[in-house]
C-alpha positions in Angstrom: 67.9 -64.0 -35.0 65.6 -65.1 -38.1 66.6 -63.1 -40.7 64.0 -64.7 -42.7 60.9 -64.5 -40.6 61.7 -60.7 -40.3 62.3 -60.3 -44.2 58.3 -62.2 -44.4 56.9 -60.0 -41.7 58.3 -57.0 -43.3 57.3 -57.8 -46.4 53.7 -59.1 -45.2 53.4 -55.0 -43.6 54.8 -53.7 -46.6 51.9 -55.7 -49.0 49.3 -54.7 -46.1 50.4 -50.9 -46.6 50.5 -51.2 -50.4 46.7 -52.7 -50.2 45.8 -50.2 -47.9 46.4 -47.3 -49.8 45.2 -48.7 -52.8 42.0 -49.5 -51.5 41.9 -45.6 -49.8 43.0 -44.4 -53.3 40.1 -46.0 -55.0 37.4 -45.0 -52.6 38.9 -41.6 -53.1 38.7 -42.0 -56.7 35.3 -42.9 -56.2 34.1 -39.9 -54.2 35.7 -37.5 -55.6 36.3 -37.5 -59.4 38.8 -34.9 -59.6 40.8 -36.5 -56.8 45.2 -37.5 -58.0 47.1 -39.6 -55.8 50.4 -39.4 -55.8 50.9 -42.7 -57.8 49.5 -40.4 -60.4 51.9 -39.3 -62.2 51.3 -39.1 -66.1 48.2 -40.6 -68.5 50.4 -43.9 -68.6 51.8 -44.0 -65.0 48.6 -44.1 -63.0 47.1 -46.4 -61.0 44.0 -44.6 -60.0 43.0 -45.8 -63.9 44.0 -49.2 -63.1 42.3 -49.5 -59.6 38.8 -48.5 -61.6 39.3 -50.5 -64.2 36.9 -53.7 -64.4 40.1 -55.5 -63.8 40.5 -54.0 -60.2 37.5 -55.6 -58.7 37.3 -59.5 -58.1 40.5 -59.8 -60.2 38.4 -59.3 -63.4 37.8 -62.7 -62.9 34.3 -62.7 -60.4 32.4 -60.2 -62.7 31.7 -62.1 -65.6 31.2 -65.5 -63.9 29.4 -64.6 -60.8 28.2 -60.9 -61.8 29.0 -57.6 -61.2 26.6 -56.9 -57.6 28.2 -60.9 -56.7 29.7 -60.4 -52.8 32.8 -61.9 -54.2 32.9 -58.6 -56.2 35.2 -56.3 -53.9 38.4 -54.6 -54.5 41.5 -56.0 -55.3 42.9 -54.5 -52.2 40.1 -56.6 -49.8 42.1 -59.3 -50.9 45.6 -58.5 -50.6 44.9 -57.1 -47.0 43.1 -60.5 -46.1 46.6 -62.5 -47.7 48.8 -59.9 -46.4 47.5 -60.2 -43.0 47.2 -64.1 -42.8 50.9 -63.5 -44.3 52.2 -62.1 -41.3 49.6 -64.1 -39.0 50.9 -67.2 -40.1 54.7 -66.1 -40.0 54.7 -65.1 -36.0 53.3 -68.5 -35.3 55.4 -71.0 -34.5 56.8 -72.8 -37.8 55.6 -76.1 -38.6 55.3 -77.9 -41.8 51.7 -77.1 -42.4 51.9 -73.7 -41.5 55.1 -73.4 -43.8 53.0 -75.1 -46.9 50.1 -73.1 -46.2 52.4 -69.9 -46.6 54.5 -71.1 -49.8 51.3 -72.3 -51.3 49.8 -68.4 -50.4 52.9 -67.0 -52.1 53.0 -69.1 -54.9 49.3 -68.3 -56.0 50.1 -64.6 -55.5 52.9 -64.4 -58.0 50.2 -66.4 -60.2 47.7 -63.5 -59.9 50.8 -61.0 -60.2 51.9 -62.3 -63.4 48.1 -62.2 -64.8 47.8 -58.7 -63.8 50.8 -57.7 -65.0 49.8 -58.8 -68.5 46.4 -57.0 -67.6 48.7 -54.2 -67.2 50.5 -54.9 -70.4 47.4 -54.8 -72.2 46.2 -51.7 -70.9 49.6 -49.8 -71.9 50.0 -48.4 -68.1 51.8 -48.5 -65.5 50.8 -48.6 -61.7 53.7 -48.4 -58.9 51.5 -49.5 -56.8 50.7 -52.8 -58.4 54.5 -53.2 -59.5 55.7 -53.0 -56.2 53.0 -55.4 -54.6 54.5 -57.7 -57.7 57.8 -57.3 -55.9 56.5 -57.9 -52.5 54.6 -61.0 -53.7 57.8 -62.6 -55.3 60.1 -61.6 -52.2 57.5 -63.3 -50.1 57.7 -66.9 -52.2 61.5 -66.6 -52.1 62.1 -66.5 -48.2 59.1 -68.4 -47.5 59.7 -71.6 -50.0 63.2 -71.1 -48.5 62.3 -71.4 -45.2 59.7 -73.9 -45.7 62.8 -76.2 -47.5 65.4 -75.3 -44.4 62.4 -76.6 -42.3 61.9 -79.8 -44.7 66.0 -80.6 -44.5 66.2 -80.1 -40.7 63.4 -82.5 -40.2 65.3 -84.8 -42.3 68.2 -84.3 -40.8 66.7 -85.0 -36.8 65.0 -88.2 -38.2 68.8 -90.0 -39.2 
């Protein structure tokens, strides 16, 4: 049994869940003003604030460069269920070296938008679950997919000697 193709997949559901509900939180948020999720939990634990923040659409990043009506505009969450997704697409296939990169590579620039979130986070003196535990998610997914990418690498070796 792969222990580490389920740990991927597991994680890949867990990140699509995570996006999912942050993406139904926010649309919530946005139709209904009074509306608390449950990640709500004080002024400084709340991810609602965080989700409508101008840091929770296109990254922070699209906005400024491409404008705030740009396509490439959308929630945070858009994303993370397209990489979450293509996470766990990409895992049931059959491993190969490409497909391995492809899904390190994924990983790796995931924990790069973590850790620039995080100090968004930081910087906005709050603290969202929600985005901590996709953090989490992101950095488990790396770890067994770099590893399984190198196991891949050293077999590979190994069969050509």
């Amino acid at each position: 049994m792969d222990f580490n193709l389920i740990f991927r997949v597991t994680l890949g559901l867990l990140g699509l869940f995570l996006s999912v509900y942050s993406l139904f939180v926010e649309m919530q948020a946005h139709a209904d003003k009074n509306y608390k999720a449950m990640c709500d939990i004080s002024e400084r634990v709340s991810c609602t604030k965080v989700f409508l923040s101008d840091f929770g659409r296109g990254f922070g990043l699209v906005a400024p460069i491409f404008g705030k009506d740009s396509p490439l505009n959308l929630p945070n969450p858009v994303f993370g269920i397209v990489f979450y997704s293509l996470v766990i697409l990409i895992s049931l296939f059959k491993s190969n070296k490409g497909g391995l990169r492809l899904l390190t590579t994924l990983a790796g620039v995931s924990c790069l938008m973590s850790l620039y979130l995080a100090s968004i986070l930081y910087r906005m003196k709050d603290t969202c679950l929600v985005c901590i535990s996709t953090y989490i998610v992101n950095f488990g997914l790396l770890y067994f997919s770099f590893k399984r990418f190198n196991e891949y690498v050293v077999m590979e070796k190994y069969k050509s000697e």
